[in-house]
Phi, psi and omega in degrees: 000130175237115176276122229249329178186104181314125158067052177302353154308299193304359190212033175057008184296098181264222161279347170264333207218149161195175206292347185298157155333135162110296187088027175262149180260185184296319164291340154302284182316308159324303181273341166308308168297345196253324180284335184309294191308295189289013140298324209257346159195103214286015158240030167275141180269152210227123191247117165267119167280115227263154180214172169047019166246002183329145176063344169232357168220280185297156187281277182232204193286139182131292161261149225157347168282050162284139137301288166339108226268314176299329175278339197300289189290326172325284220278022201011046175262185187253140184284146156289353212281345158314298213270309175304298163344278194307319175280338173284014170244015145324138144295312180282359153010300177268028172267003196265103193252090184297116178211111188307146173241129166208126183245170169283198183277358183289307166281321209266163183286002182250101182276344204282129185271010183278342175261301185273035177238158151308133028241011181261338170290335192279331159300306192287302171348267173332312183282346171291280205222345186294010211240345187271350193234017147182359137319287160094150179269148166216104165310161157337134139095342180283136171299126181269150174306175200270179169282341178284336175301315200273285204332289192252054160297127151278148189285106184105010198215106199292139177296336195205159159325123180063029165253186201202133193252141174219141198291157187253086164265112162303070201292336189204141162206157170195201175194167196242250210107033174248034193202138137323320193273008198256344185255350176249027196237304175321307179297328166288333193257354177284309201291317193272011191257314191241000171232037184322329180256014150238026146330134164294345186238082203308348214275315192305112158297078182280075187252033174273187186236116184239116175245105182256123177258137187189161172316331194218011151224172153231108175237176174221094215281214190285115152217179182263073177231187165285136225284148156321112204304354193218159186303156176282149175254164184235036187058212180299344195267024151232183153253146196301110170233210203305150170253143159293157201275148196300268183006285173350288160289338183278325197256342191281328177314322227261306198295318187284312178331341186086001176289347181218137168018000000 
């Protein structure tokens, strides 16, 4: 597994452009790095980090991979769909692992509670990247679904013909814990990663698949696979007891991919 290049915000990277020779943005990088890796290894899963959307769509570096021609243009950032396009005529595609950085307000550029509380975090979530694990990317000229095609979509199984689901590993969060909102923002984003069915709001679709990797978890949120051998952990807001084993999670990540039975 490779996470091919931390926060390209943090190094001015967007999705067209950067500061480098060259002047390649994350999409151009990406597939150069995505075509590197599968020659020298075609089953390695590959974690891609959302860019260039800062401050009216993504929470912080990291995160980033709207579509939506409409949050695109709201929030006047550059769409990933150059990137998605590009990646679904990859051989490797479905080695490809989306993966988001979110932080509360203590780190991250957002104080605000209409955004990093529920329901307006759990729509920004979704319109970044959450929208990708059932909804699904649909290239130029593909009909995006219907609204009845989404009602009874399954997670990890495109709501409509030629669009593309792709799994959500949640690579990095953290907190100062020197503020109320970074513990009620947390508590929220916890209910929408792993407690989905007892949302308060039947309307919202929180549907991605969150593998949050850290020094001291492994977690895994709602899919209809085999459950983890040891309780899921929730980063600091339980105590930390025994993980679940990497093989494991690593091979059920490998299962929603189509990599395994």
């Amino acid at each position: 597994m490779f996470d091919l290049l931390n926060e390209p915000d943090s190094r001015g990277i967007t999705w067209r452009s950067g500061p480098g020779k060259g002047g390649y943005g994350m999409d151009a990088l990406y597939e150069m790095a995505g075509d590197a890796v599968y020659a020298a290894s075609p089953t390695a899963l590959m974690l891609f980090e959302g860019t260039g959307q800062l401050g009216t769509v993504a929470m912080n570096w990291g995160d980033g991979f709207a579509t939506d021609p409409a949050v695109v243009a709201a929030g006047g950032v550059q769409s990933a769909a150059p990137f998605f396009e590009k990646m679904m005529t990859k051989p490797y595609v479905n080695n490809i692992v989306i993966s988001p950085h979110i932080y509360p307000p203590s780190v991250s550029t957002h104080n605000e509670p209409e955004v990093v509380l529920a329901p307006g975090l759990f729509s920004r979530l979704d319109a970044s990247f959450g929208y990708l694990t059932k909804r699904g990317f649909c290239p130029a000229g593909v009909a995006q679904p219907t609204p009845a095609q989404l009602a009874a979509a399954v997670p990890g199984v495109p709501a409509s013909p030629g669009c593309k689901t792709f799994p959500v590993v949640y690579g990095e969060t953290g907190s100062k814990f020197d503020r109320a909102l970074d513990v009620q923002m947390l508590d929220d984003f916890a209910k929408c990663v792993f407690f989905l069915k007892i949302l308060p709001s039947p309307s919202f679709k929180c549907h991605s698949l969150f593998l949050s990797l850290s020094s001291r978890s492994l977690s895994l949120s709602l899919f209809p696979l085999p459950p983890p051998p040891t309780p899921i952990q929730v980063h600091d807001l339980v105590d930390p007891g025994p993980q679940p084993d990497t093989q494991h999670v690593l091979v059920v990540l490998e299962r929603q991919l189509g990599r395994h039975g």
